[in-house]
C-alpha positions in Angstrom: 87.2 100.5 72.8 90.1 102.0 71.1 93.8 101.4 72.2 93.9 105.5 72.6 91.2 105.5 75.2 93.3 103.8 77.5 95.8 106.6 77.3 93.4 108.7 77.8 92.0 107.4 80.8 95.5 106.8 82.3 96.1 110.5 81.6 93.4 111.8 83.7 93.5 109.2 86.2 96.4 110.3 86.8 95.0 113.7 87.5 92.5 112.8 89.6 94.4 109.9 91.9 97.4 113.0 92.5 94.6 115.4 93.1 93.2 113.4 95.7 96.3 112.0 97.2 97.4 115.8 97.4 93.9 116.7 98.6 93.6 119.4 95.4 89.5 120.0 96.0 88.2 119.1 92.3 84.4 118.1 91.2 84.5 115.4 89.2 87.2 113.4 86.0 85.8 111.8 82.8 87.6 110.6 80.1 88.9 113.4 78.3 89.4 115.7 81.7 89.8 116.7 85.6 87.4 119.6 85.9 89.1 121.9 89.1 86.8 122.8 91.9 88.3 126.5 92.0 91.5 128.4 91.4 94.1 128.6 94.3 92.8 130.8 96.8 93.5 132.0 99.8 91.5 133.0 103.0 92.6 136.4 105.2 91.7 135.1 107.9 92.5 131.6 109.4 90.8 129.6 113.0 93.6 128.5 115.0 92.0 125.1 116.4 94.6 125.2 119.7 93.2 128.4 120.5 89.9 128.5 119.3 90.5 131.8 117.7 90.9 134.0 114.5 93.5 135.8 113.2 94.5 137.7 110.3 97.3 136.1 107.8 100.5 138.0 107.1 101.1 138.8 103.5 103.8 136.4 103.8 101.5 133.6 105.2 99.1 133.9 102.1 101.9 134.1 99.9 103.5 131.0 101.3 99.8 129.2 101.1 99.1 130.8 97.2 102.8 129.0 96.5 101.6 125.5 97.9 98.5 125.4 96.0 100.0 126.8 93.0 102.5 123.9 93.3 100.6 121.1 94.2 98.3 122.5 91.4 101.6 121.4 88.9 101.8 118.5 90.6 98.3 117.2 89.4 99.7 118.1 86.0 102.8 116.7 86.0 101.2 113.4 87.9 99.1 112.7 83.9 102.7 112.5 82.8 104.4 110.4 85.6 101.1 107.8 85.4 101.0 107.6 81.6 105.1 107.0 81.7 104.5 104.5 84.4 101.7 102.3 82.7 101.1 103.3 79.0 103.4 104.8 77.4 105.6 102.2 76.0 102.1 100.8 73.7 102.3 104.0 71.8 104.8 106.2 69.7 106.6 109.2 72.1 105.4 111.8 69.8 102.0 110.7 70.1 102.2 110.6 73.6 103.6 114.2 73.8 101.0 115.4 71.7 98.5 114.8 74.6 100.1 117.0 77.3 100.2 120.3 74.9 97.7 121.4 77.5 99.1 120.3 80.6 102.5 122.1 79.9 100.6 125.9 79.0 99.0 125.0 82.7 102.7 124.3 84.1 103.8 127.7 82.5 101.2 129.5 83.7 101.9 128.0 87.4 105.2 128.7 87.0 104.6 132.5 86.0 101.9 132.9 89.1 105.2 131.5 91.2 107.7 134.0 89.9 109.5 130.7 88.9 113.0 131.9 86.9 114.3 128.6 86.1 111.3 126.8 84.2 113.0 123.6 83.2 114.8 122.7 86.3 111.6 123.5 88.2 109.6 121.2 85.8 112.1 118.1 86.6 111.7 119.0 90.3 107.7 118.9 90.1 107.8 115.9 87.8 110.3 113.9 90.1 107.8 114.3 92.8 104.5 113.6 90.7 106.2 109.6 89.6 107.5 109.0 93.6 103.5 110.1 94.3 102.5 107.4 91.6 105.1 105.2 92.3 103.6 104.7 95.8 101.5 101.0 95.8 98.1 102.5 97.0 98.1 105.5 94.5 99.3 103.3 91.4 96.3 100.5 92.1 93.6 103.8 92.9 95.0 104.9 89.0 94.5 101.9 87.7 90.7 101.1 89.1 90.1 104.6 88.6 91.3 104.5 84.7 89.2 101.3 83.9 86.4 103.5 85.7 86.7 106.3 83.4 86.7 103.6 80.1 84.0 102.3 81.3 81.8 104.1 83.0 83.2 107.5 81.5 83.3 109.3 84.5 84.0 109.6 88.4 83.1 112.0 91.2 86.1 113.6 93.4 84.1 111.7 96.2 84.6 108.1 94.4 88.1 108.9 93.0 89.4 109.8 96.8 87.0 106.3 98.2 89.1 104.3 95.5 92.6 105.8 96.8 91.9 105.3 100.4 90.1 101.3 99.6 93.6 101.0 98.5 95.4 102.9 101.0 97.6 100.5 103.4 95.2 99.3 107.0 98.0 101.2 109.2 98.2 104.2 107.2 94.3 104.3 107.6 93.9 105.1 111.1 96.6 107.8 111.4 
């Protein structure tokens, strides 16, 4: 097993671990990537549970929902980055590192055009201050790290097993709320 494949792994364990802890729907993560279950999306009409009705969403209700799956999508993104800082990083040369998220930053560009986002780079620190608290929490960093070994070893994980690792690790109180 090569020293890179532990990057690697780290990388899109990070992906997956901030996908579930955000509840992003995705399919499956291997190795080399997180595939996405779907683009964001939004419904016209929403079920009020309270009321046990329908109703039709304002244009300003799907825009606000488009937004927050747009944003949590950079999250996922940005949480590659904030893992690999966290746990690898420091075995391996910064422009080495940075050569593995030439990907992830077109994705936070193209987020960041679908938001109408003006200020790319302070926007980018914001995301990426939130994606390392998100790892930074106990449960998610141990789910990362399980889930990375996973990935080397067994190559690849299900969104079902990546979210059963996060909540095996997820605090007894937290559990039942």
């Amino acid at each position: 097993m090569s020293k890179e494949s532990f990057l690697f792994a780290d990388h899109e364990a990070g992906h997956a671990v901030v996908a579930a802890y955000l509840r992003v729907p995705f399919r499956y993560a291997t190795n080399s990537r997180v595939t996405m279950a779907y683009e964001p999306r939004v419904r016209r009409f929403s079920f009020d549970r309270k009321t046990y009705s329908m109703h039709e969403r304002s244009k300003a209700e799907i825009d606000r929902e488009l937004h927050r799956q747009i944003r949590n999508q950079a999250i996922v993104t940005l949480g590659a980055r904030a893992a690999v800082d966290a746990m690898s990083a420091k075995y391996f040369p910064t422009d080495y590192v940075e050569q593995t998220y030439a990907d992830d930053e077109k994705c936070l560009e193209r987020c960041a055009e679908m938001m109408g986002v003006a200020d790319f780079r302070s926007w980018r620190e914001g995301l990426l201050k939130v994606a390392r608290e998100i790892v930074s929490i106990p449960h998610v960093t141990s789910a990362i790290l399980l889930v990375s070994v996973e990935l080397r070893l067994v190559g690849r994980m299900s969104a079902k097993q990546v979210r059963d690792e996060l909540r095996r690790w997820q605090p007894m109180n937290r559990r039942a709320a």
